[in-house]
N, C-alpha and C positions, 0 to 999 in steps of 0.2 A: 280314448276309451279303453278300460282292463277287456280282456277278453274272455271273461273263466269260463272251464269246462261243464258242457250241460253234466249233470248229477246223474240225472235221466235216463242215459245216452248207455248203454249196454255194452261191457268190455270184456274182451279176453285179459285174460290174468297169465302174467308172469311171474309170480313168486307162490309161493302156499298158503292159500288165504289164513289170515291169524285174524282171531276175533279184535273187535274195535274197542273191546272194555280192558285187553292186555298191552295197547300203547295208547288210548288216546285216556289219559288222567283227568280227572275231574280238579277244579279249580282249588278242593280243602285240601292238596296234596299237600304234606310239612314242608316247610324252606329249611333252606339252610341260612347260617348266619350273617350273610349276606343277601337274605331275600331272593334268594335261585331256587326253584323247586331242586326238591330233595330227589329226588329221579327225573330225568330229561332223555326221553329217547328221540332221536334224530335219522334221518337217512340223507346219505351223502352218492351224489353219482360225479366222476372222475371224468375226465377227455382227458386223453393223452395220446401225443405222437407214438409211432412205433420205438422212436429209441425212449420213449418212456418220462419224457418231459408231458407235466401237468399244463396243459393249456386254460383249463377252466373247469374247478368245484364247484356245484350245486347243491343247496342243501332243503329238502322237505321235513317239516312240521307232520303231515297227514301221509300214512302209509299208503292210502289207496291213491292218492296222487303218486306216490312215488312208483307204485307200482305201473301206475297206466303210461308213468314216462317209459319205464323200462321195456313195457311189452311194445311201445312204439320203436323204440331204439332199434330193438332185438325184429320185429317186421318192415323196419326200415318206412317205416309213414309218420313218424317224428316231423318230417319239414311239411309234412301238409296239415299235420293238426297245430294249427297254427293255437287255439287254446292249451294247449298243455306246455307252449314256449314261454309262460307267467309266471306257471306253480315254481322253479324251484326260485333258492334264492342264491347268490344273483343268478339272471333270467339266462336261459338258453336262446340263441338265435343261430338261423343258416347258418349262417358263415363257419359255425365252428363243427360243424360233421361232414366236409370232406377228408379223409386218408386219416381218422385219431379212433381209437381205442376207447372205450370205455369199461370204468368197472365202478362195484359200487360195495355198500356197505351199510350197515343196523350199529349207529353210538349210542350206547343207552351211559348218562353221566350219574354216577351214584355221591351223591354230599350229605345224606340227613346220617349225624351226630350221636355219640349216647352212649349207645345200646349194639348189641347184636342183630342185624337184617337178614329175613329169606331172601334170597334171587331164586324164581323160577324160573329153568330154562324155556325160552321159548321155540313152537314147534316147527323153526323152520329155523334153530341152530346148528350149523356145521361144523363136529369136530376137527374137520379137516381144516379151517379158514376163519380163525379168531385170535384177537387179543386180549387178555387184560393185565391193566395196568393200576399200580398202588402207588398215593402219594402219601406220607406221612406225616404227620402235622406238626407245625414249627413252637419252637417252645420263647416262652414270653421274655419279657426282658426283666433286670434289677434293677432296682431304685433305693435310693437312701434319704434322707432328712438331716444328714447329717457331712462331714468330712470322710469320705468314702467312693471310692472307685467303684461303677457298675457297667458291668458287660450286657450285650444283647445275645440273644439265646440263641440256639441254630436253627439249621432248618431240617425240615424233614426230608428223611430218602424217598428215592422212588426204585422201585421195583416192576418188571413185568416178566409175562410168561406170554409163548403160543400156542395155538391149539389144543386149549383146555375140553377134558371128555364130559360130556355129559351120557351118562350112560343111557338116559331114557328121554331127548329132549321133547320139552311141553310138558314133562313130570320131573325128573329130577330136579332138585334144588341143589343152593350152598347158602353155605353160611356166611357171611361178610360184617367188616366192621370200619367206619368209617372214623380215623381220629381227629381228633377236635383240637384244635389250638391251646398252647398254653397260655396260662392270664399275666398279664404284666404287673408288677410287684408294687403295692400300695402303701406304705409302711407308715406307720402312727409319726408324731413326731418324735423327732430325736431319735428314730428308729431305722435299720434298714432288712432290707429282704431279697432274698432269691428268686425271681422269674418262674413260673410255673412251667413244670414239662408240657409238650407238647404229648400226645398217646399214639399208639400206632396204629395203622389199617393192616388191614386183613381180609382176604381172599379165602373163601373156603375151610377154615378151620371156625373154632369157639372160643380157638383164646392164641395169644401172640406174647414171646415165640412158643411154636410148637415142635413137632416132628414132624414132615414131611417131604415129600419128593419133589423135585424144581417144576415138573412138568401136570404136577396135581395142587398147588399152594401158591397162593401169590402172598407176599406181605412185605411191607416197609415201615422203617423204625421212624421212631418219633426224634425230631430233635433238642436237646433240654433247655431250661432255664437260665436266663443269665447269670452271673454269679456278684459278688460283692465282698469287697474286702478295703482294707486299710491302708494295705500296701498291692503291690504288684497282684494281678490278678487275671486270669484266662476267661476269656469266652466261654458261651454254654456248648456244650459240643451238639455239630450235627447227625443226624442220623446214620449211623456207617452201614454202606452197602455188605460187610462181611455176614451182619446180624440180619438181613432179608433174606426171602424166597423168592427166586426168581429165575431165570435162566437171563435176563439183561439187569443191571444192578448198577446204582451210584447211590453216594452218598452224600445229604445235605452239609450248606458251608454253618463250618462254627463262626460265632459269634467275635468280632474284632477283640483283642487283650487288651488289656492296661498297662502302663510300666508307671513304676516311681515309688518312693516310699510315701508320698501324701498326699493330700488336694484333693478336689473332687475329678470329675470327667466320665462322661458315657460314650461307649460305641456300641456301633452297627450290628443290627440282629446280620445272621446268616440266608444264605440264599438258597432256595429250594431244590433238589435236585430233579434232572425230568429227562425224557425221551431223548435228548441231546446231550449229555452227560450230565460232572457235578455242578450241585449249589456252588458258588464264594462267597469267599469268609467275610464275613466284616472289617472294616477297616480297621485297625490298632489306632490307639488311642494313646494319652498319656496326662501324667499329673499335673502338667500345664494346659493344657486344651479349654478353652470355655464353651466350646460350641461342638456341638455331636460329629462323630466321623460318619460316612458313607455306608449302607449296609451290602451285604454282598449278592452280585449277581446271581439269577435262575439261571438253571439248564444249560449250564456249560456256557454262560455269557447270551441267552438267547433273551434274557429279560433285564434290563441293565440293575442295578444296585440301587434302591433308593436314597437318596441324597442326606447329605448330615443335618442333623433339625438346629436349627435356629436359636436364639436362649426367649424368643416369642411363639415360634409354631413349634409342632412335630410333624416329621414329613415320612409319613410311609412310605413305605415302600411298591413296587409297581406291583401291577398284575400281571400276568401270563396269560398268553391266550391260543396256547398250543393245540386247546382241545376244542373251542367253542370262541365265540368272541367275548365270554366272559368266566369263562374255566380253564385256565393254564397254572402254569407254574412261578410261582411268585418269590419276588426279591424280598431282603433283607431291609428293615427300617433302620433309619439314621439312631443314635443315641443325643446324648445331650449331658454337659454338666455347666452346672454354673456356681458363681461364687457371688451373683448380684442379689442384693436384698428384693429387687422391685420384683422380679417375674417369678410366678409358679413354674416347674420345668417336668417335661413327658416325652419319654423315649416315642421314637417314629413306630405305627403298627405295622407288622409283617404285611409285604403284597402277597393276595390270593392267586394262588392256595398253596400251603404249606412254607410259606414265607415266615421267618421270626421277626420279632420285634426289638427295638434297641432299647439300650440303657440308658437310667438318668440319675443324674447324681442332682443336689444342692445343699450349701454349705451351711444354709441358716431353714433350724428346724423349723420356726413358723412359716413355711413355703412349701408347696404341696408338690412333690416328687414322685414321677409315675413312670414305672417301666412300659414299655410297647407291649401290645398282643402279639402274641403269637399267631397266624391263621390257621385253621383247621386242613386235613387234606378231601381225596377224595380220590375215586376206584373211576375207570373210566373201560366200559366192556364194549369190544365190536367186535362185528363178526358179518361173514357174508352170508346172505342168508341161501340158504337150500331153496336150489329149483328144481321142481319136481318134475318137469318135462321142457324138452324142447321145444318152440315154437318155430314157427318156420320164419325167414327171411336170413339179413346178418349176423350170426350169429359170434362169427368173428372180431363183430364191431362191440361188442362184449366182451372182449377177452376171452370168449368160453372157446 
């Protein structure tokens, strides 16, 4: 039998009460293009030993649960409300609040596309104790119909900043923009094309790049389109960390090269960069190749390369799950070329998010040749929230 918390049941508050129509979303919220709502805020509470090893992450959906865990922690009557050991996920039990630390944190995940967004700060943001971070979206792959070498695009940078000001929070805003993935190159027959860029994100400005200061701006570049050519031919390039704002900064992997003077062959979009360093490249490719190279690794090797596509499938590339179980930084797609009459051929789509997609060649124009997508990226904000008063018990079991 679940045990949930009576509703009913009258609580001291630990955090600053924020109203319920500022995180809990109504169900028409925009998705992203992967069917993720377009804003996701979470709360996370941490156990950790004194030398600062993570014993066990919790995460709540519902702020007022997350609160009522907190004010238990902080009065030290956690092990006797034995309802509130359900809410987060996965579940809390005894065993893990002897001699560990706790701390905790507000992820709000920003992905909807487009256009320019508000962020209103919220009234219990602390200038003192926040992050955010910029992915920038990966650009599509090339494709031909013809005798022609096509690359897979790069991937996008990632960029972050800390303790960003909100002069007035629960009234100041920013401006933010969230980049979209590039499209993978479709070309008529007997035709070939360039891979769509990838656009960039942005933190706090109205347009990228801008002017500004590392510790007022976040932004990271897009990665571009594959390319295509005849002969010898380079990958689309990833986004370089020099061209963001940020005070932590990498650069997406480019797109695997071609070498030779003919034939067809596709490679691997590039891998996204993230919180653990850079994107890698896609694999290099060449004029003999019939089957797509490997695209390249996320975040410094933390999300592997998705694998070279087949002259039957395309095989994207992986997802990243740095930030959520389905928001991280994402790998590079395989490419593809062929010189077989029977199969249609399609570069691999970039892994979500900020993943590019690979390239695809074929040598006989009536056979439909599609470069990879590119994925879009996406902004990810935490922050600890302001507690407006002490409460009495451990306080120490808080970190405070």
């Amino acid at each position: 039998m679940i045990i949930l918390p009576d509703r009913r049941k009258p609580r001291a508050r630990f955090l600053l009460p924020v109203p319920r129509a500022s995180w809990q979303f109504s169900q028409t919220l925009p998705k992203d293009e992967f069917g993720n709502d377009g804003i996701r805020i979470r709360y996370r509470v941490r156990a950790k030993t004194h030398d600062g090893c993570v014993v066990w992450r919790g995460w709540f959906e519902d702020r007022d649960d997350f609160d009522a865990f907190l004010f238990a922690i902080a009065s030290g009557s956690l092990r006797h409300e034995r309802e509130l050991w359900r809410l987060p996920n996965p579940e809390w039990h005894p065993g893990l609040e002897d001699g560990l630390v706790y701390d905790f944190l507000t992820q709000t995940i920003l992905t909807t596309t487009g256009s320019n967004q508000t962020y209103t700060s919220p009234v219990d943001w602390d200038n003192t104790s926040n992050q955010i971070e910029c992915l920038g979206g990966g650009g599509g792959g090339a494709a031909a119909r013809t005798t022609r070498h096509c690359t897979g695009g790069g991937g996008g940078a990632y960029s972050a900043i800390t303790n960003f000001v909100f002069a007035s929070p629960g009234t100041t805003t920013a401006v933010y923009r969230v980049g979209s993935g590039g499209a993978g190159a479709n070309p008529a027959s007997g035709a070939t094309a360039d891979g769509g860029d990838g656009t960039d994100t942005w933190w706090n400005d109205s347009v990228f790049p801008g002017a500004g200061t590392t510790n007022a701006k976040c932004g990271a570049q897009r990665g571009e389109g594959g390319n295509r050519a005849a002969g010898s031919v380079n990958g689309g390039l990833g986004g370089t960390a020099a061209n963001g704002w940020g005070q932590t900064k990498f650069s997406g992997g480019n797109g695997g090269n071609l070498t030779g003077s003919s034939g067809v062959g596709g490679s691997g979009g590039g891998g996204a960069a993230g919180p653990s360093g850079a994107g890698g490249n896609g694999v290099n490719s060449s004029s003999t190749a019939t089957t797509g190279t490997n695209g390249g690794s996320a975040n410094n090797g933390t999300t592997a390369g998705g694998s070279g596509s087949t002259l039957t499938s395309a095989n994207d590339g992986n997802s990243g799950t740095e930030f959520s179980g389905s928001h991280g930084c994402g790998s590079g797609g395989g490419g593809v070329g062929s010189t077989s009459a029977t199969f249609n051929v399609s570069g691999g789509g970039g892994g979500t998010y900020g993943g590019a997609g690979g390239g695809a060649s074929h040598s006989d124009i009536n056979k439909d040749s599609n470069g990879g997508a590119g994925r879009q990226g996406l902004i990810v904000v935490e922050y600890t929230p302001f507690v407006p008063r002490v409460v009495g018990g451990n306080m120490a079991m808080l970190g405070m």
